[in-house]
N, C-alpha and C positions, 0 to 999 in steps of 0.2 A: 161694607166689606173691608175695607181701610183697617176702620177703630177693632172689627174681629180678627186682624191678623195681627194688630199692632197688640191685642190683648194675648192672643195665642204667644206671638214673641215673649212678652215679658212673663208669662208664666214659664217659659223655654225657661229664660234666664233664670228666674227663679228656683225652679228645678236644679240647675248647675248649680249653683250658690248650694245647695243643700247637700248635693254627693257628685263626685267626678264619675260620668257613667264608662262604661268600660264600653268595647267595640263589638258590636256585631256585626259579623259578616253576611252580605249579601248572599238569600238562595238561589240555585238553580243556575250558576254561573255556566258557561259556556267554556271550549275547550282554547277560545283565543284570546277569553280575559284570564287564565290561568298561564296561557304564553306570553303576556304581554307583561302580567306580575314577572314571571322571571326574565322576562328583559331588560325589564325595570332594575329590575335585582342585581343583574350583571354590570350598568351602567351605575348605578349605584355602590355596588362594588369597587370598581374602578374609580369612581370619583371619592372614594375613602383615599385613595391611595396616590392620586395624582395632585401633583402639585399647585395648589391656588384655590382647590377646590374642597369640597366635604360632601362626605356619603349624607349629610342631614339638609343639605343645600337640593340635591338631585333626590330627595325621599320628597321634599314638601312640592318641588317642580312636577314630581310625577303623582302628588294626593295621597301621597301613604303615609306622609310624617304624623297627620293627627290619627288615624286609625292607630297608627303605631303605637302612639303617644299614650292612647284610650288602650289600649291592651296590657301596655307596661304599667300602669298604672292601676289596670286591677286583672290580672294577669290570671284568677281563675275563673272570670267571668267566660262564661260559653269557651272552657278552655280548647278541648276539642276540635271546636270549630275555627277555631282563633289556630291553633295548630296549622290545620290542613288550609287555612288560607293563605296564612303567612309561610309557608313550607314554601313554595316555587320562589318568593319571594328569597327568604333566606338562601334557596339553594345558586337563585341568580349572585346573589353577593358573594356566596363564596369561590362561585365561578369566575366573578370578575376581579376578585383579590386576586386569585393564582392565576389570570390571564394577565393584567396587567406586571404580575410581580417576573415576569419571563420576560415581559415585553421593555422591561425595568431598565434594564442595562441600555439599550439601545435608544430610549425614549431619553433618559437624564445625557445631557450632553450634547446631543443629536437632535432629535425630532420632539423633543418638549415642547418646542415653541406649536408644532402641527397639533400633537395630544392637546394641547390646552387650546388651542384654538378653535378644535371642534367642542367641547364640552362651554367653552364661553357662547357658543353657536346656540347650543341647547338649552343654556338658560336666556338667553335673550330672546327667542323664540316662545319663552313661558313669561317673559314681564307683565302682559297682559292681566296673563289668566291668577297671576299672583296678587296682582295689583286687586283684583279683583275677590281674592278670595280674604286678603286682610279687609275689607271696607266689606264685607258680607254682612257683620252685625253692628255696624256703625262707622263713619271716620270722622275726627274732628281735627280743628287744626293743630293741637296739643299732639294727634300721633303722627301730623305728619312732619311737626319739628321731631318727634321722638326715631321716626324714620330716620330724617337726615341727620341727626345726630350720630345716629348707630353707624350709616353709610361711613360719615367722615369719620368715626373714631379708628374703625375696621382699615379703615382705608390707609389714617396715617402711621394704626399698628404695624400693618401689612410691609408698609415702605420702610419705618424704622426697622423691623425687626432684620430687613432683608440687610441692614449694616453692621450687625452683630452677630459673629457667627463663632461659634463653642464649640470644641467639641467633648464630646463625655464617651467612654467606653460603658458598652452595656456588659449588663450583668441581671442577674435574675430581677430583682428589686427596679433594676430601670426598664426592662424588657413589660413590666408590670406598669409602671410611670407611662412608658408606651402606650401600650394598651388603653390606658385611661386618657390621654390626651386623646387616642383614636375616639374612644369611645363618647368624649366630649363633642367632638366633632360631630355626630348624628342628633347629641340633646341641644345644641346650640348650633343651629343651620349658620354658614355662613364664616365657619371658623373652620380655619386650614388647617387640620393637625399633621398633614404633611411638609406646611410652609413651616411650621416649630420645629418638627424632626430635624428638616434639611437645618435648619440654622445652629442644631446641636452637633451634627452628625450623623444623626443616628437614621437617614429614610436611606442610604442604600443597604446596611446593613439590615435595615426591619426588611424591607425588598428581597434578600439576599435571604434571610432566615426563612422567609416564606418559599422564595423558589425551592431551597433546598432541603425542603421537610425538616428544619430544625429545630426538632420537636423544645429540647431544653430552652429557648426562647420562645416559641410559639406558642407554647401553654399558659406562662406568666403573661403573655402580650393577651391572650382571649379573656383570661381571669381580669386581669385590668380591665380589658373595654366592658366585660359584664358588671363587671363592681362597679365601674362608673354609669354607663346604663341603668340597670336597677335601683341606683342610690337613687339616682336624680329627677327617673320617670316620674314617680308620685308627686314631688317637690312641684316639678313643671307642666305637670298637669292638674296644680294647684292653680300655680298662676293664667295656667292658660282659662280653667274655667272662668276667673274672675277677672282676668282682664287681657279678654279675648284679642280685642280688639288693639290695645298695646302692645302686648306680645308679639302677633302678629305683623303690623308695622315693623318691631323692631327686628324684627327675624328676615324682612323686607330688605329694611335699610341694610343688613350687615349682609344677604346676595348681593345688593345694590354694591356694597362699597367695596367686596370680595373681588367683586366682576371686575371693577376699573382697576381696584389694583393689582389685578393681576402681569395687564398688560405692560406697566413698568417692572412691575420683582420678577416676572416667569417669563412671560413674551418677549421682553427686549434681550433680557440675558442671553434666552436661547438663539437669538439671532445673531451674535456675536462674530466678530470674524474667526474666531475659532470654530466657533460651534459651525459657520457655514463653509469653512476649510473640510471638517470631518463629514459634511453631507454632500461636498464638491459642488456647489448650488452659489450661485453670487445672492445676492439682497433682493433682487428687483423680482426674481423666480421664487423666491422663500417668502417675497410679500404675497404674491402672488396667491400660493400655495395656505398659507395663512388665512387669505380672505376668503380662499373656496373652502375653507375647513369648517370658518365661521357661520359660511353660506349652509354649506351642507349639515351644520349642529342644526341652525335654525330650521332647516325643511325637514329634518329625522325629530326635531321638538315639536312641527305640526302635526306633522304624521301620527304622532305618540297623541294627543289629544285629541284625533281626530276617529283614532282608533278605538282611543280606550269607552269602554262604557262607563262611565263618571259613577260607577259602583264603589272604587274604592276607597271618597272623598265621604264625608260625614257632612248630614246638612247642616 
């Protein structure tokens, strides 16, 4: 039984080696795996745009980054169906851009530290099931150095870069640069294109052009993230086919090292005696408040897998 599934595997692989296959969608879906894609969507959303984290960090937590990946990559395959699957899905992200971009002003300054504490709740609640899904078609110790390498590099980007901070006035051309750092952000889990905004200047303004439907920056900001999307799907869905199992480790390592360093660049800032002057809250009630955020990401991160029907994951 062994040696026929060990044979079955390696013609898998082989298979892959010969053509990247595109996604199909599961039939016969039910009306609460269609609501559970656009809450995914939503949260997704929001994590493009919150600080410390990336829409491609919270796609592979919730098993859509490789379906995603398989569709970009050959994007007329079952396109229709690819359509109307990924539809709730899209419409959740664009739900949770324009919720978060409101909630924008009040979060930067104020309740950052809470916003990121719940979402670091929600991936620590998936380490597991992550852990698990890189070692799917092999681990050896080669990706778990390649793991920890990616964790620390991400980790000491993350802290250095929060020492450097520029600013640039936007203009069509950077609203475009935008866009494609965002868009980065989904092809490479684990990279904050919000932590680079804020060090330029440019995340309240992106925030700001979003709340306020402005369109002459909103349109170069979508063009960038689709140009960089479409460029790079094929490219990393090269790599993914052939080297499954690196890839994913490092896609690991840099959640892994996103997550820690968050809590010195995003979490400690926003607990600042200023920052807890403008929420009237002393330290001891904002830790508090922190730790039940973390608590409740991780039980809304069960919940989510406990829900989902493990349809939208690729075996």
């Amino acid at each position: 039984m062994q040696a026929n599934k060990t044979r079955a595997n390696d013609a898998y692989q082989e298979n892959m080696k010969k053509t990247s296959p595109g996604f199909d969608p599961p039939l016969g879906e039910g009306l609460m795996a269609v609501i559970l894609r656009y809450l995914k969507g939503i949260l997704i959303g929001i994590g493009a745009i919150l600080p410390g984290l990336s829409g491609g960090v919270l796609s592979v937590i919730f098993k859509v980054y490789t379906p995603i990946m398989r569709f970009l990559g050959r994007p007329l395959h079952r396109l229709g169906a690819n359509i109307l699957y990924f539809l709730p899905l899209g419409l959740g992200g664009l739900t949770g851009v324009f919720i978060f971009a409101f909630l924008v002003s009040a979060a930067l300054g104020s309740y950052e530290a809470f916003f990121t504490c719940l979402f670091i709740g929600l991936v620590i609640g998936t380490f597991p099931s992550l852990w698990e899904e890189a070692g799917s078609q092999g681990r050896s110790k080669g990706d778990i150095w390649t793991m920890g390498l990616a964790a620390l590099a991400l980790f000491l980007l993350m802290l250095l870069g929060e020492r450097t901070f520029v600013t640039v006035h936007p203009n069509t051309i950077i609203w475009f640069l935008v866009g494609a750092i965002v868009g980065l952000g989904f092809i490479v889990p684990g990279l904050s294109p919000s932590n680079f905004l804020m060090y330029f200047g440019l995340y309240k303004p992106m925030s700001d052009a979003i709340k306020d439907l402005d369109w002459p920056a909103i349109l170069p900001l979508c063009l960038g993230g689709a140009v960089c999307i479409l460029g790079l799907a094929k490219p990393f869905n090269y790599l993914l086919d052939r080297h499954y199992s690196v890839i994913y480790h490092i896609i690991l390592g840099l959640v892994v090292g996103s997550s820690l360093a968050i809590f010195p660049a995003v979490v400690a800032p926003g607990l600042s005696a200023s920052s807890l002057e403008a929420m009237s809250i002393t330290l001891g009630p904002a830790l508090f408040i922190c730790l039940g955020a973390v608590i409740l990401g991780v039980v809304l991160s069960l919940l989510f897998n406990k829900l989902d029907t493990g349809q939208n994951d690729l075996p």
